[in-house]
N, C-alpha and C positions, 0 to 999 in steps of 0.2 A: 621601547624607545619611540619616540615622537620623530613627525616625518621632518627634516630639517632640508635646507636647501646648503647644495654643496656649489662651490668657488666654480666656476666652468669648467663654481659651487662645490677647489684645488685646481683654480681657473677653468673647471672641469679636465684638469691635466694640463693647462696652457705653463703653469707655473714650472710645470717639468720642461716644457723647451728652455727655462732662465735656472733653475735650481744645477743643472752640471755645473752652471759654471759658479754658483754660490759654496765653494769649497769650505770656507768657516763661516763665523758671523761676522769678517770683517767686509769681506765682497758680501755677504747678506745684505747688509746694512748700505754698500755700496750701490748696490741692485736698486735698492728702497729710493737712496738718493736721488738715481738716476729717474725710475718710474715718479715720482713726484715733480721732477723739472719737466720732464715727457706732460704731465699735465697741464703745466702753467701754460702750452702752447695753446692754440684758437684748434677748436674744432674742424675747421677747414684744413687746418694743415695735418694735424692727426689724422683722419679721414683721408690724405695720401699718403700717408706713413701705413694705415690701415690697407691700402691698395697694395706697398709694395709686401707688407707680411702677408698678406694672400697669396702672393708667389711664392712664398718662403715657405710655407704651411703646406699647400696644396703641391707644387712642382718640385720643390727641391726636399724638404724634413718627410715630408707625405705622414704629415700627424693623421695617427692616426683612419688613416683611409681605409685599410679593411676593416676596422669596425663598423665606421659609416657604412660602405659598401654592403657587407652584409648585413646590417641594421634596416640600410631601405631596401634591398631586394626581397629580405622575410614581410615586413611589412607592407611592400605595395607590389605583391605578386603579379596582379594586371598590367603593370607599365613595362612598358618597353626599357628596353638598353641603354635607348638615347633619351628616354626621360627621366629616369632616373641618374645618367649623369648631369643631365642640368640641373636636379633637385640640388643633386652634389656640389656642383660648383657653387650653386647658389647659396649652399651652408657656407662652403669654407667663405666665401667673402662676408656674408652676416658673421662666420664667426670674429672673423680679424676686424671688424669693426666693433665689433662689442667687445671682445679685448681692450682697444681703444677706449670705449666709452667708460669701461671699467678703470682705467688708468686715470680719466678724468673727472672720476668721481671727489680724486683729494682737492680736486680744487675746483668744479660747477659751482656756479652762484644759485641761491633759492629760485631767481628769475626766469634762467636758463634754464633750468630743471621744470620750472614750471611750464615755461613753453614748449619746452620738449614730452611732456607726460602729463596727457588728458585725462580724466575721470567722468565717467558716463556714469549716472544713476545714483552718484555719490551719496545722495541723499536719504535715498534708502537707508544706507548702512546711518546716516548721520542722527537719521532720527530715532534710532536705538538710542547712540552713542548718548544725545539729548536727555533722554531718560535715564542716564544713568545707567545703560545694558551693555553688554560687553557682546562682543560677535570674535566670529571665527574664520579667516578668512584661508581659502584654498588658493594653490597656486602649483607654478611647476617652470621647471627651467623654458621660456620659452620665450622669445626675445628678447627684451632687456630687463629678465626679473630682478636685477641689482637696483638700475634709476628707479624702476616700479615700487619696491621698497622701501627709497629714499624718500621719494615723493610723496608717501601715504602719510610721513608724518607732517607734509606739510597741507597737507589735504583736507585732515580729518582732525575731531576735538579730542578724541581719546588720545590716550598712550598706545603706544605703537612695541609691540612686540616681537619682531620677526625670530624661525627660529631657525639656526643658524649649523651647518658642521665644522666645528673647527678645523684647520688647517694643522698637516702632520707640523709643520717650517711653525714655529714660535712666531721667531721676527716676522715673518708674511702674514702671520692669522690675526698678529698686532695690527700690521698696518691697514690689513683691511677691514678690522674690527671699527680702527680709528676711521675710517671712512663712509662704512656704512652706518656707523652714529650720530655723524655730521647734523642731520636735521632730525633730531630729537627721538630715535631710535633706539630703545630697549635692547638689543641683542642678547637672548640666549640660546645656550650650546644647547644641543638635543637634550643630552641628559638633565639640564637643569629644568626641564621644562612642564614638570608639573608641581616643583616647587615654585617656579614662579607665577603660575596660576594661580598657587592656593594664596600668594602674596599679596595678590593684585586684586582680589575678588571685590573686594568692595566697592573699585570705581571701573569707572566706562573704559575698558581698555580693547585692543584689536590684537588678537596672535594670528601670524602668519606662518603656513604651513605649507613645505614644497614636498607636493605628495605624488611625484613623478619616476622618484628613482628606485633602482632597487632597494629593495630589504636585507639586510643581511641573508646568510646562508637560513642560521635557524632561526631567524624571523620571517621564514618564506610562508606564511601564514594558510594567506588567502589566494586565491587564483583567477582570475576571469580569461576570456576572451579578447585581447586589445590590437590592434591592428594587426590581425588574422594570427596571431601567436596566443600560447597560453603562457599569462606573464603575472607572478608576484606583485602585488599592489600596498603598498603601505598603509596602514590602519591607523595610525596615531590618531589624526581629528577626526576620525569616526567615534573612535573610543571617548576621547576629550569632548567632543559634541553631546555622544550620550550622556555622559556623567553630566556634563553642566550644562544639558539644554543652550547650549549658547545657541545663535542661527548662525549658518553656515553659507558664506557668501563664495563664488566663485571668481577670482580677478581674471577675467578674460581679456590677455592681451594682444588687440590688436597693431600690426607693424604699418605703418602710414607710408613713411617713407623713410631713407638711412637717417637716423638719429631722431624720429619723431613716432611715439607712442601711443593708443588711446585703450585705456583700461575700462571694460565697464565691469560693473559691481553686480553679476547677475546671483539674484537670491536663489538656491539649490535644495536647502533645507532649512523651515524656518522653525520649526517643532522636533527639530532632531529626538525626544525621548519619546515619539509615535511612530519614528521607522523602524523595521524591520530589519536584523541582521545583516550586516552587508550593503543596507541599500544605500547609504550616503556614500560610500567608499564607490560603488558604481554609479552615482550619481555624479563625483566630480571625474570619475576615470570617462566618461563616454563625453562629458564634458571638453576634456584634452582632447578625446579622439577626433570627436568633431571637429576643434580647430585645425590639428595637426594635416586631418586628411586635405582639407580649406585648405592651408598653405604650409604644405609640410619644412620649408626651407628651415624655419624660425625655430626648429626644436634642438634639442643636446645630440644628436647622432650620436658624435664621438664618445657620449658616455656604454659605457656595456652593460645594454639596459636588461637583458634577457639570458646573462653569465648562468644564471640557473633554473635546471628545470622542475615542472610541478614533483611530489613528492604521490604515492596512494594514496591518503589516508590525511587531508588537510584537518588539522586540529580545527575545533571552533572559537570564532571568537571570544564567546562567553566563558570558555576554561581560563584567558587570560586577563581578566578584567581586576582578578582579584587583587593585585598590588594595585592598581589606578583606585579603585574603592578606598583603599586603607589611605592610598597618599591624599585623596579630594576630601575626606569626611571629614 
């Protein structure tokens, strides 16, 4: 399975503080209604609405807080007690705003979006796309990879392909399907995602892959070293790099300030069929790590990124290559 980015990537669970109270599809549909007018407001005023679900989140629901909690203590063994509750608090408020910002994705104008979500180095990737080459881009839940998505199809000449987890909620994985298509967006499901490569081959297109989360149980493949834990690493656009030589760019995002982005385009791999086993896959994992340790606030905590541990005996990647062969030929 291809690495796909999940709702916070099932809002990364945000959806479950609204889904109790969506008992059929008539409150489903209700819920939908509501979050769509919650858009139409100005960003200043959601940005307070964002302030008071930060107390709702962190003081009173406590979403999620021992996952956090133990998430940053395994990974920043060095810090102290009191700094790593600030890393914490400083999540939950990035999260309840990006919540927010996700709300206001049904209705952002191109304008808005554009001044909120900078591109560094764009050009690189552009002058592929020029020639008619198709690239790969890496990515990972990590400040607002939803606008970052939006915005590449207004960025960039290709077709824009992000690849996506569907959501268990029908009605929800519609609406946000309809949202993140907004500006000229491809969306597909993980599973669709080497049919739609083999569809697309002929023009300049860009797939986007969120290669941050866990792996299933028995797709726990690979293994490395990732902020001091041994943790499962998703393989998909290592695999897909290989096969189709595409170059493999990393969107490295940086957080400016609440609601203002800047992505650069840094090139990781531009020969993918000269590396080495593993190497691109730990090429964009130390990538993350990098950022993360820089400002750790901006990542998923609340997802349960290390639910499983290494196995003895890691299969290699080259035993599984053989269905991606048969699908790309």
């Amino acid at each position: 399975m291809a690495d796909g980015f999940h709702c916070p990537f099932n809002f990364a669970g945000i959806t479950k503080l609204i889904n109790p109270f969506m008992i059929n599809k008539s409150l489903s549909f209700l819920g939908i209604f509501l979050l769509n007018a919650l858009s139409l407001l100005p960003l200043f005023l959601l940005y307070r609405l964002a302030d008071a679900f930060y107390v709702l989140i962190f003081y009173v629901v406590k979403y999620r807080r021992k996952v956090v909690n133990e998430n940053l203590y395994n990974a920043f063994p060095e810090k102290s007690a009191l700094e790593l509750k600030a890393i914490e608090k400083k999540y939950y408020k990035f999260l309840s705003s990006l919540f927010i910002e996700i709300i206001k994705m049904k209705s952002i104008s191109k304008k808005e979006l554009s001044k909120r979500v900078k591109f560094k180095n764009a050009d690189l990737v552009e002058a592929y796309l020029q020639n008619n080459e198709s690239v790969l881009f890496c990515s990972s839940h990590y400040g607002n990879y939803e606008w970052v998505c939006m915005a590449i199809g207004l960025n960039f000449s290709g077709q824009h392909y992000p690849i996506y987890k569907p959501l268990s909620s029908g009605s929800f994985d519609r609406w946000f399907l309809t949202m993140r298509s907004r500006f000229g967006n491809k969306m597909v499901a993980m599973r669709q995602t080497l049919r739609a490569i083999q569809a697309s081959k002929n023009s300049a297109s860009m797939f986007t892959f969120g290669s941050d989360q866990a792996p299933a149980k028995d797709e726990s493949i690979y293994w490395t070293h990732f902020l001091h834990q041994e943790t499962s690493v998703q393989l998909g656009i290592e695999k897909i790099a290989k096969k189709t030589n595409r170059p493999v760019f990393y969107l490295k995002i940086n957080y400016l300030k609440r609601g203002y982005y800047e992505v650069d385009c840094v090139p990781i791999c531009l020969h993918p069929n000269k590396t080495k086993e593993f190497e691109i896959t730990e090429m964009h994992t130390r990538v993350l790590e990098e950022m993360i340790e820089e400002e750790p606030a901006y990542w998923l905590w609340s997802h349960r990124r290390w639910k499983y541990k290494p196995q003895p005996k890691p299969v290699s990647l080259l035993e599984n290559e053989g269905g991606i062969s048969a699908s790309l030929a």
